[in-house]
N, C-alpha and C positions, 0 to 999 in steps of 0.2 A: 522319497527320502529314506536314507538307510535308516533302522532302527537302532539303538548305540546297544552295542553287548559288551561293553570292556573300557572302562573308565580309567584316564591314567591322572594319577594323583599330583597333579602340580596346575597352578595359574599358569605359567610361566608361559610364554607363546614361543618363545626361542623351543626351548625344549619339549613342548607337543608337539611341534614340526619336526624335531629331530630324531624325538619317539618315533613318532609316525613313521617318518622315513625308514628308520632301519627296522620297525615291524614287519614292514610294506615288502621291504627284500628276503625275509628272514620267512613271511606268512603271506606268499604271494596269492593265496584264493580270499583273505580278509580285504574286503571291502575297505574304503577310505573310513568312511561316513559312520564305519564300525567303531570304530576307537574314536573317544570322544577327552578332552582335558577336563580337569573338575569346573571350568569356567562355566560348562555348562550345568553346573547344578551350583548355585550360587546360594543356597539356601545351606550349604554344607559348610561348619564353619573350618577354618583355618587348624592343624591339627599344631598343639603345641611340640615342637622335636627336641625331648628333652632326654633321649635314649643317650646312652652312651656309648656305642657301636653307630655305622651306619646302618648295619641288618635292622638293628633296636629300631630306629628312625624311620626304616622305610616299610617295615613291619606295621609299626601305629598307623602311618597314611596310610596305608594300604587296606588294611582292619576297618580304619575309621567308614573309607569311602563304600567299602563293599556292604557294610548296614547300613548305613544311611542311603545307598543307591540303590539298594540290592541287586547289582552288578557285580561281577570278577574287576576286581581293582587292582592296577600295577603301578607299585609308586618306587623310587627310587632314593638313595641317600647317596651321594657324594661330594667327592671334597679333593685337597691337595695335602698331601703328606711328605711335607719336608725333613729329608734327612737330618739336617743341624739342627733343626727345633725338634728333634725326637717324635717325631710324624705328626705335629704341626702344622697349619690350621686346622686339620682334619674334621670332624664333624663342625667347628664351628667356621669352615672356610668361606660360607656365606655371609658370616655377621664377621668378621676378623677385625674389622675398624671399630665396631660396636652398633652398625647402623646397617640391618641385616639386607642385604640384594644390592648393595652400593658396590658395584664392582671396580669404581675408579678409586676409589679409598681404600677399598681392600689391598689392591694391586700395590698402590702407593706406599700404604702400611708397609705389607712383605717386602720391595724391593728395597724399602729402608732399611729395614732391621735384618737382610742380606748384604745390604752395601760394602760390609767387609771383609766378605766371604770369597775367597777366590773360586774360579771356575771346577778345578777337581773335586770343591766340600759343595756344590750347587746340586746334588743332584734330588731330587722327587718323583713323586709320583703320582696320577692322579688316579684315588680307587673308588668304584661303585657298588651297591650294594643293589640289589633290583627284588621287589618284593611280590610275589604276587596272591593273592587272599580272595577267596571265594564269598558266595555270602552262606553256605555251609561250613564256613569256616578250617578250609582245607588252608594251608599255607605254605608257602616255596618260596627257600632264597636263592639269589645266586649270585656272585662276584665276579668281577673286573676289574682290573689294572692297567694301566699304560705308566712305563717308567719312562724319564728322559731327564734334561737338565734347565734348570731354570736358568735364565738371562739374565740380563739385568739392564733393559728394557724393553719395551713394548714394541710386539713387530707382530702386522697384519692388524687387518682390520675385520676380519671373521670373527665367529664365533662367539660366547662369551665368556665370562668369570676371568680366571686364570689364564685361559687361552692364551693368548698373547705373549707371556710369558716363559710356557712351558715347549722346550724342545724335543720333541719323544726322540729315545734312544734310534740312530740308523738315521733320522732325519738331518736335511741340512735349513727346513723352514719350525718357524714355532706352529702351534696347533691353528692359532690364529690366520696362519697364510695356506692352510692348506684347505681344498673344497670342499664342501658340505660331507659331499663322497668316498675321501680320502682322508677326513676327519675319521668319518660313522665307520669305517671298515677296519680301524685302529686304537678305535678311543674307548676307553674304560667301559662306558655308558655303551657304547657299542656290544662289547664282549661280553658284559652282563645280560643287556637283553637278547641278546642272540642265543647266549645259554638256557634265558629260562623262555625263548621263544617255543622251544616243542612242549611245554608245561602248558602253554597260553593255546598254542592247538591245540592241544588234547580238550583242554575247559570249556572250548568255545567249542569242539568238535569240529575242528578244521575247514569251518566253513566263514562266512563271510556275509 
C-alpha cells in the first residue's frame, strides 16, 4: 500500500477523482495511492470558508490540513463568475440557494434570476484558485479560468456543480457533455492545478 504524501483538501469524491486525474497527467512518476482526499483523515474538522477571494478560501484548507496532517496539502476554491450579477455567485457558488453542495437548487436559483437575460449579456466564467501549503509552512497560489456562456438549460449529464450549464468559449457542447478528459484539459480546476503542478514536484521531490 502506497504511503499518502499529499493530501487534497476536499470530501468531495467527484472531485478527488478529478484532482487525481489531472495530477496523474501533469505528475506521471506520482503514484495513485500518493494523493489521498481529506476523507481519509476524518478526525480533521471541516474548515469554515469565510475568505473573501477564492486564494483567501483555499489558502485556510490548505493551512488547516497540512498541520493537522503534517502532509503538503492542495486545496482549491472555486466558483462561477457571472457577468450580469457582477461576478456572482463566485466564492459563494456552492451555497448560492442557501443550502451549501445542493447543486439542483443552485442551478435552478441561477437559471431563474437569468431568465431574462438574452444570449449576448449570458456570458461567465468559471475561476479557480489552487492552494498548495507545506507543513513548513511554505505557501503557493495559482489560478484558472475557463470563460464561456451560460444556457439556459441543463445539457449533459457529466460532471458537476454548474457544469451543465456552462458553454466554454469555442465549444458547441456545455461542460456537462463533454468527457472527463476534455473537461480536465480545459477546465479552470484543470489550468490551476496544472500550474501549481511543478510546485507539488518539487515538495514531494518528484517522486511517487
Amino acid at each position: 500500500m502506497t504511503t499518502p504524501r499529499l493530501v487534497l483538501a476536499t470530501r468531495n469524491a467527484h472531485k478527488v477523482g478529478e484532482l487525481r486525474a489531472i495530477l496523474a497527467a501533469a505528475l506521471p512518476g506520482l503514484a495513485p495511492g500518493a494523493v489521498v482526499g481529506a476523507d481519509a483523515y476524518p478526525q480533521v474538522p471541516d474548515v469554515v470558508e469565510d475568505g473573501v477571494t477564492f486564494a483567501a478560501n483555499a489558502l485556510k484548507k490548505a493551512r488547516a490540513l497540512a498541520e493537522a496532517t503534517g502532509l503538503p496539502a492542495l486545496a482549491d476554491d472555486s466558483g462561477l463568475a457571472v457577468d450580469v450579477l457582477g461576478g456572482a455567485p463566485g466564492i459563494f457558488s456552492a451555497r448560492w440557494s442557501g443550502v451549501h453542495g445542493d447543486d439542483a437548487a443552485n442551478l435552478d436559483l441561477l437559471l431563474a434570476q437569468l431568465s431574462d437575460v438574452p444570449a449576448q449579456h449570458r456570458g461567465a466564467a468559471f475561476v479557480c484558485a489552487a492552494a498548495l501549503v507545506t507543513p513548513t509552512g511554505e505557501e503557493i497560489v495559482r489560478e484558472g479560468r475557463l470563460a464561456g456562456t451560460l444556457l439556459t438549460e441543463r445539457h449533459g449529464e457529466g460532471g458537476f456543480g454548474y457544469d451543465p450549464i456552462l458553454r466554454p468559449d469555442g465549444e458547441s457542447r456545455s461542460c456537462a457533455e463533454l468527457s472527463p478528459a476534455e473537461k480536465n484539459a480545459i477546465s479552470h480546476r484543470g489550468a490551476a492545478f496544472r500550474a501549481i503542478a511543478p510546485q507539488v514536484a518539487r515538495v514531494l521531490g518528484a517522486g511517487g
